[in-house]
Every structure is written in structure tokens, then in C-alpha cells.
C-alpha positions as a Markdown table, in Angstrom:
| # | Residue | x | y | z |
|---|---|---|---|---|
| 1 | Unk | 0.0 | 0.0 | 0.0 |
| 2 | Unk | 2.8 | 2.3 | 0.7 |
| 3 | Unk | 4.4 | 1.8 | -2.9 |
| 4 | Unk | 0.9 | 2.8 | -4.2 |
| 5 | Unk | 0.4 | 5.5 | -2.4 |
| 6 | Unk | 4.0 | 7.2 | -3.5 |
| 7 | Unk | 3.7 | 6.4 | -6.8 |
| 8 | Unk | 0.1 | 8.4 | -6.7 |
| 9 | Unk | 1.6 | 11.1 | -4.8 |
| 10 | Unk | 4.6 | 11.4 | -7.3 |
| 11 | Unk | 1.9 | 11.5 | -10.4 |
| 12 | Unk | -0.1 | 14.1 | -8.4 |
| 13 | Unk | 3.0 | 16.1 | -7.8 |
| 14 | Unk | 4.2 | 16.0 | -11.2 |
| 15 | Unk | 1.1 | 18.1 | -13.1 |
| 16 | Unk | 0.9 | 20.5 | -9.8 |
| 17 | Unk | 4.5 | 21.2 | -10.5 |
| 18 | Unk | 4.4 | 22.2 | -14.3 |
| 19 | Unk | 1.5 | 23.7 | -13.6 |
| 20 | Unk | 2.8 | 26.2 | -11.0 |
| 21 | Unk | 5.3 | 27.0 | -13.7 |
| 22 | Unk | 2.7 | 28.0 | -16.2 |
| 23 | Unk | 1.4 | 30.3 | -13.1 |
| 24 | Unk | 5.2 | 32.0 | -11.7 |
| 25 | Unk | 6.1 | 32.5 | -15.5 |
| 26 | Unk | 2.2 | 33.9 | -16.3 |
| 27 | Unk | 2.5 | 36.4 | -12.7 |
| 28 | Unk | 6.2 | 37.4 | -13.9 |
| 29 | Unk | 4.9 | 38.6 | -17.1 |
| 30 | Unk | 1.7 | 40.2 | -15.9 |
| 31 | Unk | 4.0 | 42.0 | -13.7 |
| 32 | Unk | 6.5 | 43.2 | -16.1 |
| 33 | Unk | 9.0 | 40.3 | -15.8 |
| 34 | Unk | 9.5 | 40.9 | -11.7 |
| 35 | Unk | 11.4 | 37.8 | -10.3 |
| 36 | Unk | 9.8 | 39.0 | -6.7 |
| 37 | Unk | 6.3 | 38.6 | -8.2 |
| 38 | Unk | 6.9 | 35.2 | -9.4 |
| 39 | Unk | 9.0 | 34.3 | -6.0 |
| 40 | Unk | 6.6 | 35.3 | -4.2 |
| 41 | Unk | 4.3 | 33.1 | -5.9 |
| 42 | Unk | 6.3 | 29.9 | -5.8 |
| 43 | Unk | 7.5 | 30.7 | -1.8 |
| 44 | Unk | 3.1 | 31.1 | -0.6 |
| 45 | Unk | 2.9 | 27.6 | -2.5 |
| 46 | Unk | 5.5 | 26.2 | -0.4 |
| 47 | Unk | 4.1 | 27.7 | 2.5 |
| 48 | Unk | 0.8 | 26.9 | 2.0 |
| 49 | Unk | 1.7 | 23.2 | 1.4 |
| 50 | Unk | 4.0 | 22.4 | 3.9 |
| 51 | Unk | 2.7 | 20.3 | 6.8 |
| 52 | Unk | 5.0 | 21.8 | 9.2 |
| 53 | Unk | 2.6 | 24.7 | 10.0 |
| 54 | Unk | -0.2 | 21.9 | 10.4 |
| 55 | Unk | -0.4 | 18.1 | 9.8 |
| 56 | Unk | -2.3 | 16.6 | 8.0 |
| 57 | Unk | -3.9 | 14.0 | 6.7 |
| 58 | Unk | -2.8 | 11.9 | 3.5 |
| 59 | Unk | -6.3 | 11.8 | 2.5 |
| 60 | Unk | -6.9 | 15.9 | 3.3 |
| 61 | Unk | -3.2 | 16.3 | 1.6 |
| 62 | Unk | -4.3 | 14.7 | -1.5 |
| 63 | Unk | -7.8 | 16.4 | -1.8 |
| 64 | Unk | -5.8 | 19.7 | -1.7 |
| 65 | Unk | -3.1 | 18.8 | -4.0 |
| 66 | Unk | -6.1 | 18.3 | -6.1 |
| 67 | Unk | -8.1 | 21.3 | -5.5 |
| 68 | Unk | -4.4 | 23.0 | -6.3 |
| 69 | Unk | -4.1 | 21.6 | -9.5 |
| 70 | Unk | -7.6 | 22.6 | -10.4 |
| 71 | Unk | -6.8 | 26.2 | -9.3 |
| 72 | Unk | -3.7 | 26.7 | -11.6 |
| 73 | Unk | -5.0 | 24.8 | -14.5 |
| 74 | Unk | -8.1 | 27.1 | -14.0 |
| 75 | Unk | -5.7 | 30.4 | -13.6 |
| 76 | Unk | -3.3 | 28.9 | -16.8 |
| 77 | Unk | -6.4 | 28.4 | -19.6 |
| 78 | Unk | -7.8 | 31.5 | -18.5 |
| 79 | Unk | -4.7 | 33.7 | -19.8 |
| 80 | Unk | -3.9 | 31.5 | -22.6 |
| 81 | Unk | -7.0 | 32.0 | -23.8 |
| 82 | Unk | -6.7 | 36.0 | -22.8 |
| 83 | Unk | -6.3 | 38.0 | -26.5 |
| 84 | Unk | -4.6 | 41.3 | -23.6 |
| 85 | Unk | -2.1 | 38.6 | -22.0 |
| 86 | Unk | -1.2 | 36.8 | -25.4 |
| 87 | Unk | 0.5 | 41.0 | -26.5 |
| 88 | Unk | 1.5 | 41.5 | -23.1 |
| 89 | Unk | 3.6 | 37.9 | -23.6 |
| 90 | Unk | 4.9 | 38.9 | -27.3 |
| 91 | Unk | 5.7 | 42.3 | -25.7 |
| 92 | Unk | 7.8 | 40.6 | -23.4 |
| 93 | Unk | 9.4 | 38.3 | -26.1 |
| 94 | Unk | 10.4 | 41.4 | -28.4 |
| 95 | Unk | 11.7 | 43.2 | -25.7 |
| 96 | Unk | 13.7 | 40.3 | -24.0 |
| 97 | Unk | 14.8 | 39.4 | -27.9 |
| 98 | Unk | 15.8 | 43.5 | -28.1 |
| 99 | Unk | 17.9 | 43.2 | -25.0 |
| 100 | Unk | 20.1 | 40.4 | -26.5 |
| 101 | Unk | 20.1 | 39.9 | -30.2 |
């Protein structure tokens, strides 16, 4: 049962992962490429997960891990799909392309 359950946590942590990418690199655009922003982001997550503020359950744990995945694949389609953040992101691109080509 043990082996089962890691392997389930390990492909729950995987999409919640490259998800919170998609989410740090969306915030560090919409914030005009600010490293804080995006730390920020990726240091509440760590916060907020950790069970060293409050233990909990592996049943609770995974029904969060859930409920976070929902969240940033939520918050990711929504600007993807955003006409404003698709020039905000090709702004970005010509601007980072400006800096070193």
C-alpha cells in the first residue's frame, strides 16, 4: 500500500509542478517580468503546502493537492485563452529578444 500510495503522490506532484510554472512565469509577465512577483508566488505555495505549520492527513493532503491543480490549471487556460495577455507575452518576447540579439 505504501508503494501505491508514493507512486500516486509522485503523479499528483508532477502536473501540480508544471503547472505552478505555467502560473510563476504567467504572474512574472503580468507584472512586467518581476522575479519578486513570481517568488513570491512559488514561496506562498511552499508555505501553504507544507505540513510543518499543520499536519495533516494523506487523505486531506491529496484532496488539496487536487483542489491546487484545479486552481492553476483554472488560472493557466484563462490567460492563454486571454487575447490582452497573449500581447502582453509577445511584448515581453520582443523586448527580452531587443535586450540580447
Amino acid at each position: 500500500e505504501w508503494l501505491q500510495r508514493s507512486l500516486f503522490d509522485a503523479l499528483i506532484y508532477l502536473p501540480a509542478t508544471i503547472l505552478l510554472c505555467f502560473v510563476v512565469c504567467i504572474v512574472y509577465i503580468k507584472t512586467n517580468r518581476s522575479i519578486l512577483a513570481g517568488a513570491t508566488v512559488h514561496m506562498l505555495r511552499n508555505l501553504l503546502s507544507s505540513q510543518l505549520l499543520s499536519p495533516i492527513s494523506v487523505e486531506v493532503s491529496t484532496v488539496l493537492k487536487l483542489v491546487e491543480i484545479g486552481v492553476y490549471l483554472i488560472i493557466t487556460i484563462y490567460f492563454i485563452r486571454s487575447t490582452t495577455f497573449k500581447k502582453q507575452l509577445e511584448t515581453s518576447i520582443r523586448e527580452i529578444k531587443a535586450q540580447y540579439y
